[in-house]
N, C-alpha and C positions, 0 to 999 in steps of 0.2 A: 522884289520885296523880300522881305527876311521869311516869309510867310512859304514864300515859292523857293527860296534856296534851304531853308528845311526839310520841306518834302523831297528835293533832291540827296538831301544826305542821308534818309530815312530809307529812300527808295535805293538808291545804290552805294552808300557806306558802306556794308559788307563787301561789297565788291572791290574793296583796296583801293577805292578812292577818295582820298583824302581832300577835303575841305577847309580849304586859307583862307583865313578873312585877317586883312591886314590893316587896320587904321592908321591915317594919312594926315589925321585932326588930332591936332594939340592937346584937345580936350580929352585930358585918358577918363575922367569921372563918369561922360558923358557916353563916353562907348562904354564902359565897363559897367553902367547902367541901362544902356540899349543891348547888352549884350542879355545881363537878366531878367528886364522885362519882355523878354520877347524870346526868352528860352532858345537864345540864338546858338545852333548845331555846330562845330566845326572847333579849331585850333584857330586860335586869335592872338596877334600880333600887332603889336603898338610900334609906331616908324618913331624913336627918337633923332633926334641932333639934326643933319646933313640926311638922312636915308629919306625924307621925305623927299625933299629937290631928287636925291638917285634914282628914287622907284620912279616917280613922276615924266624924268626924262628919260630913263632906260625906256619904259613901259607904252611912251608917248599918252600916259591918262592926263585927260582932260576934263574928266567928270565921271562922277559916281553915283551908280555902280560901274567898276570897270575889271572884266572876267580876263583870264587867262586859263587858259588849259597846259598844262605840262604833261608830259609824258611820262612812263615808270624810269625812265634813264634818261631826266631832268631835261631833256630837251623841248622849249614852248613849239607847241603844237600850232596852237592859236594865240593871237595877244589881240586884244581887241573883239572881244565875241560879241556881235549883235546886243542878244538879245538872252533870257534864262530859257527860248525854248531853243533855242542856237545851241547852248551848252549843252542841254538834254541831249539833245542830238548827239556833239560830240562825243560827250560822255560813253554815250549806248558803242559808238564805233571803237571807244578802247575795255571796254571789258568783253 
C-alpha cells in the first residue's frame, strides 16, 4: 500500500535510499491525483510512448505493485521483490 511504502521512505530516506515510483497507466490525471491525495513519498515518473511495453518486458511485471531494488552502482539487486516486508528487509542489508 502507499501507506507502507511511506513509512519506508520516512524510515530510511536519510539513508540515500531513494524511492521510484514509476507509472505504467496512461491515466497521468489519475496518478498525479493518487499521488496527492495520499501524500505519496518518493520521485515519480510517468512511462510515455513505447517505455511502457520496455519496462514491462525488461522487468518481466505482471502486476502491481512491482518492487525492484537497485544498488548504489545501478546494478538490480532484486527484480521482483515479494512482498514490502521483503523490501524492508532488503533495504536494512544495503545501508
Amino acid at each position: 500500500s502507499i501507506q507502507e511504502k511511506n513509512q519506508l521512505f520516512f524510515k530510511y530516506g536519510d539513508n540515500g535510499i531513494i524511492f521510484l515510483n514509476v507509472c505504467l497507466d496512461s491515466d497521468n490525471i489519475r496518478w498525479s491525483n493518487l499521488i496527492r491525495d495520499n501524500d505519496f513519498q518518493g520521485v515519480h515518473l510517468i512511462c510515455k510512448g513505447d517505455w511502457i511495453n520496455v519496462l514491462t518486458k525488461s522487468y518481466y511485471i505482471t502486476g502491481i505493485p512491482h518492487y525492484v531494488l537497485v544498488g548504489k552502482n545501478g546494478q538490480i539487486l532484486k527484480n521482483k521483490v515479494a512482498s514490502i516486508n521483503e523490501l524492508e528487509d532488503l533495504i536494512k542489508t544495503q545501508i
